[in-house]
N, C-alpha and C positions, 0 to 999 in steps of 0.2 A: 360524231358520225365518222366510222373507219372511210380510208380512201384508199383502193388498189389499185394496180396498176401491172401489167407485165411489162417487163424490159428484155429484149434477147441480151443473152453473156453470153460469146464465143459455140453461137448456135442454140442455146437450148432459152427456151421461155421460162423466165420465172419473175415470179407473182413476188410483188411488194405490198406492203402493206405501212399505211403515216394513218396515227389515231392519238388520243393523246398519252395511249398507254405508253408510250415511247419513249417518250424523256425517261419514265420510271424503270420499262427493261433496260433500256440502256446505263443508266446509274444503277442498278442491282446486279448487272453482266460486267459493267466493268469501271464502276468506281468512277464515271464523270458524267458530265457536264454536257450532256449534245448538246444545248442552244451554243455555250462558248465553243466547243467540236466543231460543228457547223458552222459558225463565223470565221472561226481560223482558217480552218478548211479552204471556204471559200476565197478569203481573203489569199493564201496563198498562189488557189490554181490560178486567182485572177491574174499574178503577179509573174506565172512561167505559161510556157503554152505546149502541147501536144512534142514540136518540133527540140526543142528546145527544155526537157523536162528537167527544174532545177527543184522538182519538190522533197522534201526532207523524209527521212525514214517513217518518222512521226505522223505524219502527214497522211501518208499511203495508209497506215495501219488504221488513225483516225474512219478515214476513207471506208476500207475493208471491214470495220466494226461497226459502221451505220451499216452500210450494205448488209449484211451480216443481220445486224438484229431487225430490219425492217422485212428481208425474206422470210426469218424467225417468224415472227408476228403475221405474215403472211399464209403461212402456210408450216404449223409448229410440229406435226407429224413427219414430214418428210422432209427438214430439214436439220442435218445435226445438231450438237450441247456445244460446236466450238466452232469459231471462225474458219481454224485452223483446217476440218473437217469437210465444210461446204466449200472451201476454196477448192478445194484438192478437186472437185469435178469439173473444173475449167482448166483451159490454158490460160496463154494471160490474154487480159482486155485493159481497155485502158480506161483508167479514172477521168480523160477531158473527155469521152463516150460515155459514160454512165454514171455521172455523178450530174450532169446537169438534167436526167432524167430525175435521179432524186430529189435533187433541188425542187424542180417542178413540184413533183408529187410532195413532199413537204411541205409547200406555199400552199397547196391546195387545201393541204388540211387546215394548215393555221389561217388560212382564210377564211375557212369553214368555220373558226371556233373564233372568229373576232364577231362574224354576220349574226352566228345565235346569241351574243353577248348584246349586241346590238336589239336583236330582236327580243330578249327578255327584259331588256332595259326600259323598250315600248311599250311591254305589257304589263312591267312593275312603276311603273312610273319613275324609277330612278336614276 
């Protein structure tokens, strides 16, 4: 079961979207790995803050390519074939603002997919 969510960027509303299609756009778009993405990711922004931003090129782009492929999935019509594409409608915003919305919405789903693992386990007996 998909899970949306809107997040305002730099005024405009736009729709996210965590399913488990995700992991697989994301490895066919660009060649990795979200769960390790996501770990890093986190583990970094935990380690700088807002005031003080010491996070690495890598990082932000990581960042920008979930963002990226979860509005993709979102909403696949109206959102371009490249990162690069759907940035360009914003100013800047900041990844300690909208990455722990993601986050969220990411736990949500994979909470979603531990609860019916759980619940078929009830009904298979195993």
């Amino acid at each position: 079961m998909a899970i949306s969510k809107n997040i305002t960027i730099d005024g405009i509303e736009v729709p996210f979207k965590a399913s488990a299609t995700i992991p697989r756009l994301y490895r066919l778009k660009f060649g990795r790995d979200i769960y390790r993405d996501f770990s890093a990711l986190q583990k970094n922004v935990r380690e700088n803050d807002s005031e003080n931003s010491g996070l690495d090129i890598e990082s932000l782009e990581v960042f920008e390519n979930i963002a990226y492929i979860m509005a993709k999935h979102a909403n696949p019509d109206n959102v371009p074939d490249t990162p690069d594409e759907w940035l360009e409608q914003f100013n800047t915003f900041s990844i300690y603002e909208i990455l722990p919305k993601l986050l969220e919405l990411w736990g949500l789903n994979t909470a979603t997919q531990v609860e019916s693992k759980k619940n078929i386990a009830k009904l298979t007996g195993k």
